[in-house]
Structure formats: C-alpha cells, structure tokens
C-alpha positions in Angstrom: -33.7 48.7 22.7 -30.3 48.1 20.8 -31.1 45.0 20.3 -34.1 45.7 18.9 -32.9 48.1 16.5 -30.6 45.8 15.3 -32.8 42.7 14.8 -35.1 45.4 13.0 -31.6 46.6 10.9 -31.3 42.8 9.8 -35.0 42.0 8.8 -34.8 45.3 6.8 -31.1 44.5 5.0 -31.8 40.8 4.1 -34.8 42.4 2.1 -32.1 44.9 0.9 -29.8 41.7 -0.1 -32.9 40.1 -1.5 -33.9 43.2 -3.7 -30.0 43.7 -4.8 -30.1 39.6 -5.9 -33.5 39.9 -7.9 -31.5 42.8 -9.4 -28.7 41.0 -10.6 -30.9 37.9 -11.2 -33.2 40.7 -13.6 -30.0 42.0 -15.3 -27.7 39.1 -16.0 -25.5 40.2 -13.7 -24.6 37.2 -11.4 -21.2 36.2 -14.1 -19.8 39.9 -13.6 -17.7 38.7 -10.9 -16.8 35.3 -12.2 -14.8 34.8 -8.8 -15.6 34.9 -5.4 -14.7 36.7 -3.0 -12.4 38.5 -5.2 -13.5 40.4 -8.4 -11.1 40.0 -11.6 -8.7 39.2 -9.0 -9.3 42.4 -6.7 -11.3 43.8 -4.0 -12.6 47.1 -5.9 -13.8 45.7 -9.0 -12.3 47.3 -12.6 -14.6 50.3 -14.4 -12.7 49.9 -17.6 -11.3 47.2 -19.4 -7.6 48.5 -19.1 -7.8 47.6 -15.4 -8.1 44.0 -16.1 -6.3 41.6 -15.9 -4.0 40.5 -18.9 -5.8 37.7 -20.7 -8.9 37.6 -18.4 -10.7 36.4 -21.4 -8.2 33.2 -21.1 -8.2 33.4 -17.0 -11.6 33.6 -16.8 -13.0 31.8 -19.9 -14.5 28.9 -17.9 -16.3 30.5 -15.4 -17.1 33.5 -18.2 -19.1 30.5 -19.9 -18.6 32.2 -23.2 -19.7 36.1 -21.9 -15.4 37.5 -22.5 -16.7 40.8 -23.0 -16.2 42.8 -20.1 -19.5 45.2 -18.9 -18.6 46.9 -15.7 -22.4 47.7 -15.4 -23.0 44.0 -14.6 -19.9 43.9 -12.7 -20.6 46.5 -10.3 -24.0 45.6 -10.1 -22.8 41.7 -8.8 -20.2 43.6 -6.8 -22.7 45.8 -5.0 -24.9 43.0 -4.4 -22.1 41.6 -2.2 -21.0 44.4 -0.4 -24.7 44.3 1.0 -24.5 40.9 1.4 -21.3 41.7 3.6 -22.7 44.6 5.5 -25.9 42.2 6.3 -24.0 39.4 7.7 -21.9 42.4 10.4 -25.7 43.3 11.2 -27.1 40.0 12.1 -23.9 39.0 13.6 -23.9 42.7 16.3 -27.9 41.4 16.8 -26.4 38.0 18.2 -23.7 40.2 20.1 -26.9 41.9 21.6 -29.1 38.7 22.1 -26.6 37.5 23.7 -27.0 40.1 26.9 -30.9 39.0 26.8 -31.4 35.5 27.0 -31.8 32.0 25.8 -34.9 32.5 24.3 -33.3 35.5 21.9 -29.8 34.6 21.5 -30.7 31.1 20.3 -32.6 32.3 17.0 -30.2 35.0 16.5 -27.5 32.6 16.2 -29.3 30.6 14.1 -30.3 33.7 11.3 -26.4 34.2 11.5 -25.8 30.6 10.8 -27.8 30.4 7.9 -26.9 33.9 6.2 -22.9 32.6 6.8 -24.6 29.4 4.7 -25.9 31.5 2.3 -22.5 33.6 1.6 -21.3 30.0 1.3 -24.0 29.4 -1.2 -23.2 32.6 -3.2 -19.6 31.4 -4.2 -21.5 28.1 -5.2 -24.1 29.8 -7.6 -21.8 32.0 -8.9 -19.1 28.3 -9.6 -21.7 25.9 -10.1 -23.5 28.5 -13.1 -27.6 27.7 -13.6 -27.1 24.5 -11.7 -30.8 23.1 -10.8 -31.3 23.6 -7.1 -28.9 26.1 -6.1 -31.1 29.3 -6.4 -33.9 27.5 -4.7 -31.6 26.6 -1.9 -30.1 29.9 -1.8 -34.1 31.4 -1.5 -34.8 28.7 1.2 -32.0 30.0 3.7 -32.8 33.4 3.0 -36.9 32.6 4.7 -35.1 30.8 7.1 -33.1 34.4 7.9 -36.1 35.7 8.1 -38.2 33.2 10.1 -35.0 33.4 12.9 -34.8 37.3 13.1 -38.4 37.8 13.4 -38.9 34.6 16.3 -35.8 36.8 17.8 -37.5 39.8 17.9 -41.0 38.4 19.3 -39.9 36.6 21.9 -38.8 39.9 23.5 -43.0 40.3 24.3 -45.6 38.1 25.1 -47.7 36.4 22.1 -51.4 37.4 22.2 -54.4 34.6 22.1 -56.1 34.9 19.2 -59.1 31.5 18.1 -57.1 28.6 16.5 -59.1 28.5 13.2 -57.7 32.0 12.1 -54.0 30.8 13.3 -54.4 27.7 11.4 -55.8 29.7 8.5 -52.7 31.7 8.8 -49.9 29.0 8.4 -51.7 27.9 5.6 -51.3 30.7 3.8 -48.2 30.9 4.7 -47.4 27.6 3.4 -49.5 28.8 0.3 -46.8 31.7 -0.4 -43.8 29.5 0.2 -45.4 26.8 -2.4 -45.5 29.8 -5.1 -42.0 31.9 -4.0 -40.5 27.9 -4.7 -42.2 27.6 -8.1 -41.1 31.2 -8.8 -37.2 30.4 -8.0 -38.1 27.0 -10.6 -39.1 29.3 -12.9 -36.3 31.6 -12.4 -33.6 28.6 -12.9 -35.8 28.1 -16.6 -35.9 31.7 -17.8 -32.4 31.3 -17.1 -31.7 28.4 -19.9 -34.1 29.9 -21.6 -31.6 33.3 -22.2 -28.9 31.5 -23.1 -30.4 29.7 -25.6 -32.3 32.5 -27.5 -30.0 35.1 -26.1 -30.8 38.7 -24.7 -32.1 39.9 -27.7 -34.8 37.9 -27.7 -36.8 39.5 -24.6 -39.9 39.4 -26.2 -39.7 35.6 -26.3 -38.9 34.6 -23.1 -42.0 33.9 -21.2 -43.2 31.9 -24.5 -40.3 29.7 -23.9 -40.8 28.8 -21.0 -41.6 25.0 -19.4 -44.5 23.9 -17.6 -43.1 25.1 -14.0 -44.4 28.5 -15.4 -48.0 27.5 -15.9 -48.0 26.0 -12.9 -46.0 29.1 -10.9 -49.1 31.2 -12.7 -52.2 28.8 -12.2 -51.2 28.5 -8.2 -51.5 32.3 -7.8 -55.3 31.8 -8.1 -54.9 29.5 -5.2 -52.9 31.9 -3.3 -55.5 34.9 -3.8 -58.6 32.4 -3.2 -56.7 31.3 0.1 -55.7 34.9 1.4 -59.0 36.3 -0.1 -60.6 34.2 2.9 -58.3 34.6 5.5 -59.1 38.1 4.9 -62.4 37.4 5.9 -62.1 35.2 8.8 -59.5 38.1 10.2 -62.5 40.6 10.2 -63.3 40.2 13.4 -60.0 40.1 15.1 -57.3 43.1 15.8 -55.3 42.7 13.4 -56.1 45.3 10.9 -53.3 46.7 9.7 -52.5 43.1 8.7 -55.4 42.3 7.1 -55.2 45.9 5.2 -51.5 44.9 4.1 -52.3 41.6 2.7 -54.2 43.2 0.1 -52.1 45.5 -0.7 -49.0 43.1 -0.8 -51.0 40.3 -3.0 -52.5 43.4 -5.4 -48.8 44.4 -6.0 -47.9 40.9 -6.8 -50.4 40.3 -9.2 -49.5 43.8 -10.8 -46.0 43.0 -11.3 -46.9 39.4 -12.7 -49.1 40.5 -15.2 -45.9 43.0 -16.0 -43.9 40.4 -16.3 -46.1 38.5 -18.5 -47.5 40.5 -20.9 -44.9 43.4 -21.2 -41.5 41.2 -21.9 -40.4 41.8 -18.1 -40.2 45.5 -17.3 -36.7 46.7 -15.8 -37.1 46.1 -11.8 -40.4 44.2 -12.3 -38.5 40.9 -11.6 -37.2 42.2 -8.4 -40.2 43.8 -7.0 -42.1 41.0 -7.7 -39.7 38.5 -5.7 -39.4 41.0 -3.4 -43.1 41.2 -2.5 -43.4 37.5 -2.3 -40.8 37.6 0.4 -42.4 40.5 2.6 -45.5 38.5 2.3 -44.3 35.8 3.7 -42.6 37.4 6.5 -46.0 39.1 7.0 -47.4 35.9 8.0 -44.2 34.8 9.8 -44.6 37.9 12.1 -48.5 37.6 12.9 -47.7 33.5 13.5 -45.1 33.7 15.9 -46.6 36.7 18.3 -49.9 34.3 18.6 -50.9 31.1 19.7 -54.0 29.3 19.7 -56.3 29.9 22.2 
C-alpha cells in the first residue's frame, strides 16, 4: 500500500512539474533564474531588486540575453517551478525505496522513472544555459512521458493485466502514438512562439499566432486526425468495460480542443497554454494506463 501511494504521489507531481513548466513556458518566466541551481547566486531567490547582487545586470548579462530588468514575478515563478521539480524527484526516488521491498518486476521501472526525471533536472540547467535552443524542450517533454510510461508500468504490474480483443488494444497504441505525434508538434511549436516573442516582443500578443511557421498548421491540421482517430476508438470500446475510459477520452479531447481554439483566436488566454499541455499529457497517460493493464487476447 505505501508503495502504491507513492507511485500514485509521483504520477500526480510530475503533472504538477508539468503544469508549473507550461506556467513558466506561458509567462516568460524560464530566464528568471538565469542560473542553476542557484538563483542570483542564492538558494531563496531576491523579492526586491536591493537584494541582488551588485552589477547582476553585468554578472548576468549573457545568460539575461538582453532581459537586465529584474521582475521577481518571473523569478519566483521559475523558482517555484523547481522546488516542485525537487520535491518530485524525493517522491519518485521514496517509490524506488518502496519497489525495492516488492520485486523485480516493480523496482526495475521505478528506477528507471527516477533515472529519467534525474535526466530531466539535468536537462533543466541545459534549457535554462542553452536559451531557445532547437531540441531541448522537446527532449525535456520526451523524458517527462517516459516518467510517466515508467511510474504507471510500476504501478500495474502490482495486478494482473485483463484480456481484452487485440483490434481495440491495437486501436489503442495508435492513438496513443496519435497524441505523442501532436504533444511533439506542440513542443515545435512552442520552441517557434518562442522566437517569435523575441522578435516582436511581449507587446505584441495579439500577433503571435500570426507569426508563426508552418509547424503550427501542421500542429492544428493533425488534431483532426487525432479526434477522427479517438472518435473511433471510442466506438470500437463500446462494447468493452472500460467506460470510465471511454467517458474520459471525451472529455479530455473536448477540453483540448477548447483550450486550442483559446489559444488561437483569443491571443493565448493566461493559463490556456498550460492547461492545454497539460491535457495533452493526461491523455496520453490515459492510454499508457489502459495499454499496460491489457494484452491481447
């Protein structure tokens, strides 16, 4: 049971540390820290700018890229985002503690979702150095599923998978596939809207979907795809006991939409950037969770 809980604690703060990145994605926020693991040179990050250091404008121009002005908003936001991240990575590390005392079969995957969320602290010094290199958030989003994937093949193999008919499991990783397809566009997206800002500057909300490359037609045509796909796995799930998955998919996919047509139309809402990455990423675990408690008959 404590192991459980646990493994159930980590799946629950890596979507915390997932919603508390789209957050500081949304705000501007990842340069309010511009060092790692340290902020301004200290572990409690400075409210005012007295408490900085003398001549952080010169200490810190190059990884300031320009932004001297101190906002502790963005600051503290980018420092709150970590202390998650820290508190996440004691979680998943207890849950291997506690996989340990179970087995093989838990303990392996549990060490690997620690593995990959020590990568991804790694990471997080790299995207805050490296600043709108190409690549880097997608890698980051990529370690994060593979969290995910890990804590949840943890926590089912605890109980036996049930037999469900191998059309409907195959329909399942496709979909799956599907959402990972459009969550990896999204991050492509992300990385442009992020050029995008700095060349027509914050000001210029109003503009930024307009600016944007091809990656965002093609990040918008897909999600046809991915309702036309789940739209029929919906169907061929009718008949099987999984309702409260079925149910859920439709809800998830009708919130995505919802906040995509937010982003789009309304010059990116506060939070809408967030929720709407952070629905992509429940999705998918969605599908993790029903894949690996089945197999085909």
């Amino acid at each position: 049971m404590a192991f459980r809980r646990f493994a159930i604690l980590s799946i629950v703060s890596i979507y915390l540390l997932i919603l508390a990145g789209g957050i500081v994605r949304s705000t501007g926020s990842g340069m309010g820290c511009p060092d790692w693991p340290k902020c301004f040179g200290r572990f409690i990050p400075p409210t005012q700018a007295s408490e900085l250091p003398l001549h952080y404008e010169v200490i810190y121009k190059e990884k300031l890229h320009g932004e001297v002005l101190f906002n502790p908003t963005k600051t503290w936001i980018e420092y709150i985002n970590r202390l998650i991240g820290a508190v996440t990575g004691l979680i998943v590390f207890i849950t291997c503690i506690l996989a340990y005392k179970i087995g093989r079969k838990v303990f392996l995957p549990s060490v690997a979702a620690f593995v990959l969320v020590l990568a991804n602290a790694i990471l997080g010094k790299y995207v805050v150095d490296s600043f709108l290199l190409p690549g880097v958030v997608t890698t980051h989003m990529l370690l994060s599923i593979g969290v995910l994937y890990f804590l949840i093949k943890a926590l089912n193999n605890q109980t036996d998978s049930e037999v469900i008919i191998s059309p409907t499991r195959n329909w399942i990783v496709l979909n799956l596939v599907v959402v990972l397809i459009q969550i990896l566009l999204g991050t492509q997206v992300r990385e442009n809207m992020d050029h995008v800002i700095l060349e027509l500057g914050e000001t210029a909300k109003d503009q930024w979907v307009n600016a944007l490359d091809w990656v965002y037609i093609a990040h918008r045509s897909f999600s046809w795809i991915l309702l036309i796909s789940h739209l029929i796995l919906w169907r061929k799930l009718s008949a099987e006991p999984f309702q409260n998955y079925r149910y859920g998919l439709l809800i998830l996919i009708g919130i995505s939409f919802f906040t995509g047509v937010l982003m789009a139309y309304f010059a990116l809402p506060i939070g809408s950037q967030a929720v709407h990455l952070l629905i992509s990423l429940i999705l998918i675990g969605w599908h993790m969770q029903l894949f690996v408690q089945t197999k085909n008959a």
